[in-house]
VOPAGU-2260 file (C-alpha; in pm, 1 decimal, decimal comma):
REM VOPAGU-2260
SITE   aa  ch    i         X         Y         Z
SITE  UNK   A    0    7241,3   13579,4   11423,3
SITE  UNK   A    1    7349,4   13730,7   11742,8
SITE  UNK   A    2    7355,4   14156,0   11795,7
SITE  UNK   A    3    7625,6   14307,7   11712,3
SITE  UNK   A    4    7612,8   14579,8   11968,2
SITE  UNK   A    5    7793,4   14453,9   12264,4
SITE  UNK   A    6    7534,6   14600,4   12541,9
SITE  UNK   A    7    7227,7   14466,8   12340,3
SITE  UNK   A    8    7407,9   14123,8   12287,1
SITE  UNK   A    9    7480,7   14124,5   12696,2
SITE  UNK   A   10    7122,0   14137,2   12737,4
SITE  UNK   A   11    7024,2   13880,1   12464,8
SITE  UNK   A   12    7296,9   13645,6   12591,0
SITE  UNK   A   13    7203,5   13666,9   12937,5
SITE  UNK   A   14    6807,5   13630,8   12884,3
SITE  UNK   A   15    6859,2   13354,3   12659,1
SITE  UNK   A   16    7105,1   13146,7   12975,1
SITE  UNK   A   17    6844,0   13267,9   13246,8
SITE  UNK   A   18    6520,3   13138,7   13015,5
SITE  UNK   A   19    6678,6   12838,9   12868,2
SITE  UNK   A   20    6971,8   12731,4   12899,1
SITE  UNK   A   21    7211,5   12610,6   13205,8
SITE  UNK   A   22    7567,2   12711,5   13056,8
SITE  UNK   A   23    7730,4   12912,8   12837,4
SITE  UNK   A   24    7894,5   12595,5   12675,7
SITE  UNK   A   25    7498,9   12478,2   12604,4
SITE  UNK   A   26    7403,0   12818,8   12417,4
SITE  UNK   A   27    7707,5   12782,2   12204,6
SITE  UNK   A   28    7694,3   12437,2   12140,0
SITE  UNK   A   29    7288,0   12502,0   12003,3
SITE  UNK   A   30    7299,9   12837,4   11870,1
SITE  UNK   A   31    7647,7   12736,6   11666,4
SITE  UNK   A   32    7835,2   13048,0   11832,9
SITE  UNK   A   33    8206,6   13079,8   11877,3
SITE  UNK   A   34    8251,7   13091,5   12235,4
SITE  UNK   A   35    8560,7   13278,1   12225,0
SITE  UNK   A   36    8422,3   13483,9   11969,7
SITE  UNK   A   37    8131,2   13596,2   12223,1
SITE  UNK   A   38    8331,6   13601,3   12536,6
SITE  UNK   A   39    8575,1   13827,6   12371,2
SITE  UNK   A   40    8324,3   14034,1   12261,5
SITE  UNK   A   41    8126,5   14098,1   12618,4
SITE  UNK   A   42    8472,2   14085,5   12757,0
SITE  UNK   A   43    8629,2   14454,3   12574,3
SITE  UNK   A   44    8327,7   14583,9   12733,1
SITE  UNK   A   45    8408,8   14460,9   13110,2
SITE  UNK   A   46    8192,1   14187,6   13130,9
SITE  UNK   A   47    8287,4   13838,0   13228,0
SITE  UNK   A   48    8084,4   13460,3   13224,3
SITE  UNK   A   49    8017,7   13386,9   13612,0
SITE  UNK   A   50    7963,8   12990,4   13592,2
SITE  UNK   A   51    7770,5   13012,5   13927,4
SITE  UNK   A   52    7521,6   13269,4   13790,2
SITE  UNK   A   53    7549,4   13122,2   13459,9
SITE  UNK   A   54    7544,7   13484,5   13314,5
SITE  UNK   A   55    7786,6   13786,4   13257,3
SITE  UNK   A   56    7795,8   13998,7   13538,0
C-alpha cells in the first residue's frame, strides 16, 4: 500500500525509481499501482514524472 499523504508518497515514489527501478511504467507494472491514479495524485500537488530523471521533480 502506497502513503496516502501526497508529500510522503513523493518521497516513497521517488526513492523507490532512484533505488530500483528505471521507469515509472516498471513501479506500476510490479507494485500493481494505477498510474493515473498516482500521477494524478503527485500532480494536484505540482509535481510532474520527468522520464529523463525518471522521478517527479
Amino acid at each position: 500500500m502506497l502513503p496516502q499523504d501526497p508529500i510522503i508518497l513523493l518521497s516513497y515514489v521517488n526513492t523507490k525509481l532512484r533505488d530500483g527501478y528505471a521507469s515509472l511504467e516498471l513501479l506500476c507494472d510490479d507494485m500493481h499501482v494505477d498510474r493515473s491514479a498516482l500521477t494524478n495524485k503527485l500532480e494536484a500537488v505540482n509535481y510532474f514524472y520527468d522520464a529523463e530523471k525518471n522521478q517527479f521533480v
